[in-house]
Each structure stands twice: as C-alpha cells, then as structure tokens.
C-alpha positions in Angstrom: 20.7 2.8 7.5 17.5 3.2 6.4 14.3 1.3 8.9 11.4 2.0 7.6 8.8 0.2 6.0 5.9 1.3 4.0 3.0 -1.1 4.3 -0.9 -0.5 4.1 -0.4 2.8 2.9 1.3 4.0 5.8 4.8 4.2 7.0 6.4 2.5 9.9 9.9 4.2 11.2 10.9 0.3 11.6 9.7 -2.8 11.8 9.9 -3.3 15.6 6.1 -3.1 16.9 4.5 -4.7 20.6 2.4 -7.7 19.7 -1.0 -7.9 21.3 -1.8 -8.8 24.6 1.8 -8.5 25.7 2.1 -4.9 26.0 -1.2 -3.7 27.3 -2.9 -0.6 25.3 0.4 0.5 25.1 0.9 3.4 27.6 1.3 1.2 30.6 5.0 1.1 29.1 5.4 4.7 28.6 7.2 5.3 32.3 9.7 3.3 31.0 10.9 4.9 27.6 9.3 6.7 24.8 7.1 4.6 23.4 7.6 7.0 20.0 10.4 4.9 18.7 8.0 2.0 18.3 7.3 0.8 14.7 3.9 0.9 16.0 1.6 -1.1 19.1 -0.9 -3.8 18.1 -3.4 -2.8 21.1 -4.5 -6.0 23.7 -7.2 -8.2 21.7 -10.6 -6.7 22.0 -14.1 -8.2 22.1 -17.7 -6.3 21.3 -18.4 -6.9 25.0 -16.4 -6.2 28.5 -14.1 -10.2 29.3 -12.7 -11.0 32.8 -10.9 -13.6 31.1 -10.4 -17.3 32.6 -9.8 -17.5 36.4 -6.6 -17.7 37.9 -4.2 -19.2 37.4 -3.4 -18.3 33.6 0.5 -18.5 33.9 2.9 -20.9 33.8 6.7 -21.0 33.2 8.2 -23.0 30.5 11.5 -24.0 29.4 11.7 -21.3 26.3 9.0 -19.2 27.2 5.5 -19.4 29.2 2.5 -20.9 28.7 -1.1 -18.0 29.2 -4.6 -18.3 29.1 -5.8 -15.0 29.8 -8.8 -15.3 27.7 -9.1 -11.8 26.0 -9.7 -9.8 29.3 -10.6 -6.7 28.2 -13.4 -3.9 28.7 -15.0 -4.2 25.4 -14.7 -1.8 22.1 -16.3 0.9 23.2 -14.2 1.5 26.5 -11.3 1.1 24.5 -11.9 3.4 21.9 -13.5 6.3 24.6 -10.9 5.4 27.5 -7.9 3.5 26.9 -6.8 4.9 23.3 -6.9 8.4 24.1 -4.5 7.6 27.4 -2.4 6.0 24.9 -2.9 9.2 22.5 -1.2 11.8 25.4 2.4 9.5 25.2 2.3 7.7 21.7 1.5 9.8 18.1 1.9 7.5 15.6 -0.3 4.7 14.4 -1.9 1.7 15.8 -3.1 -1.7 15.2 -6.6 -2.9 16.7 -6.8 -6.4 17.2 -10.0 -8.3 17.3 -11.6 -11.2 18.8 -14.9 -12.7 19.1 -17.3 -15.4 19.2 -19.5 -15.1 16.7 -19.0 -14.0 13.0 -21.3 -10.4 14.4 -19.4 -9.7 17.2 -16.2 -9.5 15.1 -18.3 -7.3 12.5 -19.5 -5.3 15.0 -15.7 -4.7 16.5 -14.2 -4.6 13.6 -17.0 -1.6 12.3 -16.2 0.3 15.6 -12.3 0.4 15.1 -12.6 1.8 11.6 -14.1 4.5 12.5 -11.0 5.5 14.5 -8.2 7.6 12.8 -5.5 6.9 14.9 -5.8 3.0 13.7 -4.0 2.0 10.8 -5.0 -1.8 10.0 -7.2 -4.1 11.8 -5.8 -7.7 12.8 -8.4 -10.2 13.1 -7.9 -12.6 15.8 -9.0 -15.8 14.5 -6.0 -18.1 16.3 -6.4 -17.5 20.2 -6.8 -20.9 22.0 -7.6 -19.7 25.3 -11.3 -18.7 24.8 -14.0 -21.5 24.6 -16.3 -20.7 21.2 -14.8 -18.5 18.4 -12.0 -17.7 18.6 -9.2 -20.2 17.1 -12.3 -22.5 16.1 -12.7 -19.5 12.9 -8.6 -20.3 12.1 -8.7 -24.1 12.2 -10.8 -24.3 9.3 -10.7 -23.1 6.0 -14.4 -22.9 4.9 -15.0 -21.0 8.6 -12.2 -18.7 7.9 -13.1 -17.7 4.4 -17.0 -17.1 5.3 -15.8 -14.8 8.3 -13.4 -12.8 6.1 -16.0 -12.3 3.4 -18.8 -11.3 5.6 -16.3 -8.8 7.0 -14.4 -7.6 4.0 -17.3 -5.2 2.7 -17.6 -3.2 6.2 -14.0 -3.2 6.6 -12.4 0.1 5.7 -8.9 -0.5 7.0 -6.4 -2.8 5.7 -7.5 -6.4 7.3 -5.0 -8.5 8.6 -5.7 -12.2 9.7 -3.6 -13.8 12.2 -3.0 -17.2 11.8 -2.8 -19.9 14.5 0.2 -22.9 14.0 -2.6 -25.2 15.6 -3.3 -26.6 12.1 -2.2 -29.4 9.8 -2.1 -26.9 7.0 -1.6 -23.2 7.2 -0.8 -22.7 3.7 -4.1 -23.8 3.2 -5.7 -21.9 5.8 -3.7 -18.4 4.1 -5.0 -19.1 1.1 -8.2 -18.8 1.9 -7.8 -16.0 3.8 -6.0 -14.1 0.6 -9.4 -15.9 -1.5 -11.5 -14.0 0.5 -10.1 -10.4 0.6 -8.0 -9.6 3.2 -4.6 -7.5 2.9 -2.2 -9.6 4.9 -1.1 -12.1 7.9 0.1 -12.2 10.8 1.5 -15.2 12.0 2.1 -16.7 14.3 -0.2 -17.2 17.2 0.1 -19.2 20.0 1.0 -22.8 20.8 -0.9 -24.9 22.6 0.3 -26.3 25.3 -0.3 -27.5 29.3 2.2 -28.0 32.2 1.6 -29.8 35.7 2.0 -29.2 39.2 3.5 -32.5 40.4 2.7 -31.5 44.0 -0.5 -31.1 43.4 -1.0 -33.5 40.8 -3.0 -31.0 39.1 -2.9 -29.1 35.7 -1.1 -25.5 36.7 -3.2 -23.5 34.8 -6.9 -23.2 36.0 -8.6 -24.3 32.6 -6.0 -26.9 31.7 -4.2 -25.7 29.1 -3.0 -22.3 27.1 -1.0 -20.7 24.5 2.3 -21.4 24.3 4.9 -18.5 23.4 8.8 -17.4 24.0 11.6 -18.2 22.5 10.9 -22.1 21.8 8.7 -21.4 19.2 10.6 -19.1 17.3 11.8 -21.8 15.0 8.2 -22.8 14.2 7.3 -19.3 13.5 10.1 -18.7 11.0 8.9 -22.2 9.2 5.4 -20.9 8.8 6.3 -17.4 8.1 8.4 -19.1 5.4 5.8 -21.3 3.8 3.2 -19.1 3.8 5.8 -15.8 1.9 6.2 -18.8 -0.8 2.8 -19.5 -1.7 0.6 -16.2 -1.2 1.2 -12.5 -2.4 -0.3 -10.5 0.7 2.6 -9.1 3.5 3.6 -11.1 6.6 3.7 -9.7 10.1 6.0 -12.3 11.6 5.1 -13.2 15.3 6.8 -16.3 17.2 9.7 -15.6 19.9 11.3 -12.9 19.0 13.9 -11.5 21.0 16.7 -10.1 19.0 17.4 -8.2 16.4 19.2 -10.9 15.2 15.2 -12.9 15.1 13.5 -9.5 13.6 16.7 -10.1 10.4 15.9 -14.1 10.4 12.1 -13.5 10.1 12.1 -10.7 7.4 14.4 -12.5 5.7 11.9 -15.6 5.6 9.3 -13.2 4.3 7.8 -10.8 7.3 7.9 -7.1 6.3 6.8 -6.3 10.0 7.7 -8.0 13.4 5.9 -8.1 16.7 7.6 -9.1 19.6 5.8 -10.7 22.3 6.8 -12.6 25.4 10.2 -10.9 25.5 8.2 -8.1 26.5 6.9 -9.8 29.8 10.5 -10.7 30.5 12.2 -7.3 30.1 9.7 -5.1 29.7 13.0 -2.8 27.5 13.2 -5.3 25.1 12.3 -3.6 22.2 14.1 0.0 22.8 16.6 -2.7 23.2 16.4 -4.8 19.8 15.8 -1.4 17.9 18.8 0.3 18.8 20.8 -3.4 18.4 19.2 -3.6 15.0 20.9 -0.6 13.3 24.4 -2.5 14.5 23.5 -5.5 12.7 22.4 -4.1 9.6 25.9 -2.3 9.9 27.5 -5.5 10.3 25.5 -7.2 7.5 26.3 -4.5 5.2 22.3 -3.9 5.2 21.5 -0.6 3.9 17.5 -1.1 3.4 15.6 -3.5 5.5 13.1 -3.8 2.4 16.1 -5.2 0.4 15.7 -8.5 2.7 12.5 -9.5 2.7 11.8 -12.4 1.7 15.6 -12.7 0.5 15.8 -16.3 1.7 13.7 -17.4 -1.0 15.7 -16.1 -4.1 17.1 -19.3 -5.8 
C-alpha cells in the first residue's frame, strides 16, 4: 500500500500532517510518539512580531467540536526560527510547513521573507482566513481584490511553494480561489475556521472573552468536504483539505473530493494520538477499499 504523496517538489510519506495551531511547533507532542511518522507539521500561525493573543477565556465546548479565539499567540518569526524550530529539529527530520499571519500586507512580506530562508521549510501557508484577530487577518480572505493584491505583492519574494488558506466565512470561495490561483500562488488549503459564539446562561454573558471565535471539530467536516469539492472543480492548483477530520475514513472522503494532503486539527486537542492513530487505521482501509495508491483517489469523486 503505497502512502505517499509527492507535492511541491517534495515527498510526503502520507498525507496525514498536524494543522496549525493545534499541535504547537510540533515537539510538544514528541513525549507521546514519534512524531517521524507524520506526513509533515504545519507549525502554529506566526506573526512578524511577538502576540499574547486575546485574553482569557478563548475556549468553549460545542456540540461537534469547540469554538477558539486564541488570536495567533505566538513569539514572532524570529524566535521561531532561532528557538522553537530547532527544538523541533532534535525529535522531527522531515519537512515542515510555516504558516503565516499578519495585519498588514508588510508584515506578511516580512514573515513570509524570513521563513524562506529556512531549509527545513517546505511551503509557506498564508493565513488569510483567521477570524479571531481584529485587522488583517480574515479581512485579506473575505475579499477578492484584497486577496489577489496580497498574493501578488508576495509572489515575487516568495521562494517556497505559497499556499493560501481559505476561510468558509464567504459567500463565494470559488471566487475567492480563483483569485488566489490569478495571482500566483501554488495551492490551498481549506478550510479555516467557522465562526461562531456560545453563551454562559448563568452569567448571561458571551463565554468567550471577545465574543466570538472560530469554530472547528467534527461539525464542520461536511462543510469542509463541500468547499474542498467546489474549489478541486473549478481551479488546477492542489488542495490541502482542513475541516474535522478525525478518521481515516474523513482523510479517504476528502482526498476523494479533491485534497492531495490533509491536516487534522481539533481531533488533536481531544486525543492528542489521533493521528499515529488515523495513520495506522488508514493502511486498513485502503486494504479494505482495494486502494493500492492514495494518488489514484484524488479527486476521484469528480469523474463522470
């Protein structure tokens, strides 16, 4: 049974990789199995400058998933390049994907111009759908003119392959890919988060401290799959598929609506083995659906 996947130039053992901002940078896992069976990690969202994030609280429970608003805490590029990816270096060899945030069309350039000149990163994905930042963020994915000036103005400094995630927080995302693939970049990944709120009825306040977040789990997995769908049928660039995934019975559905890569997010907060987990289950299932290549399915639930 053969796993891998060759994308941006680079081979992936499988599909299976830790989406960002659910597994850390990565090495905070590595206590708990080897993290070397990983397709790969996309590395927690990263911003030109150190982020607390929002105050607390920034969880809350949902039927299906949870609902964050962590707001992109991190400690800024530079710490992560000179402190947090060489930890992750001593327990992970392979490949990893830097994902990007920011405010302002130069603080993603100037991120996105600091990861490239790291080896041990393999594609950049640019961050244009989280909706738990005020400024930037999702405000560059809701519309396409914003979108295709960012990607342009980053396309000539980029030097890796430049991945877009996409947020579901639009009427159209078919639009919003397209001009994404218009303006140069190599592929998507989709989805982001939600949005969505929930209430104390105690205290007759909003539960999380700026009112609402990003919804994610295994409620929007159906959502995902749609979009993943759509946007397979009307671009040519690859699909990371991102949206609830929690089996290898999802990472089959969504490669089979187009993704050629999965991340897995929330599934990660709930059982922190759930990908060792869906990567060993996923050889069984490709036994049991006579699946000898998982290339042979991508996209397969298109053909006519």
């Amino acid at each position: 049974m053969n796993k891998t996947i060759t994308l941006f130039n680079h081979t992936f053992k499988n599909p299976i990789i830790p989406a960002s901002g659910c597994f850390g940078f990565g090495y905070e896992f590595s206590d708990l199995y080897d993290l070397n069976i990983l397709g790969s990690i996309a590395l927690k969202g990263t911003t030109k400058d150190a982020r607390y994030g929002n105050p607390l609280p920034r969880i809350a429970e949902c039927p299906g998933g949870l609902i964050n608003a962590i707001g992109l805490q991190n400690p800024g590029v530079e710490k992560v390049i000179s402190e947090e990816l060489p930890k992750l270096r001593t327990v992970y060899s392979d490949k990893v994907i830097a994902n990007v945030g920011g405010h302002s069309k130069e603080e993603y350039m100037a991120v996105v111009q600091a990861f490239c000149q790291v080896d041990d990163v393999v594609a950049i994905e640019l961050n244009i759908s989280c909706p738990n930042v005020k400024g930037g963020g999702m405000a560059f994915g809701q519309d396409p003119q914003i979108a295709y000036d960012l990607i342009k103005a980053i396309r000539p400094i980029c030097t890796k392959p430049l991945i877009v995630k996409l947020s579901p927080n639009v009427t159209d995302i078919v639009a919003m890919a397209k001009a994404c693939e218009a303006a140069g970049c190599d592929g998507f990944s989709l989805i982001n988060t939600l949005v969505g709120m929930r209430i104390d009825i105690k205290r007759r306040r909003p539960i999380i401290s700026v009112t609402s977040g990003g919804y994610s789990g295994p409620g929007v997995f159906p959502i995902a799959l749609k979009m993943v769908y759509q946007v397979y049928e009307n671009t040519k660039l690859p699909i990371i598929g991102i949206g609830g995934i929690s089996s290898a019975n999802d990472v089959i559905e969504m490669m089979m609506a187009g993704a050629s890569l999965v991340e897995v997010g929330a599934a990660n907060l709930v059982d922190p083995y759930a990908c060792p987990k869906i990567i060993a289950d996923l050889e069984h299932k490709m036994q049991e659906l006579k699946i000898t290549n998982l290339t042979d399915i991508i996209g397969i639930a298109h053909c006519k």
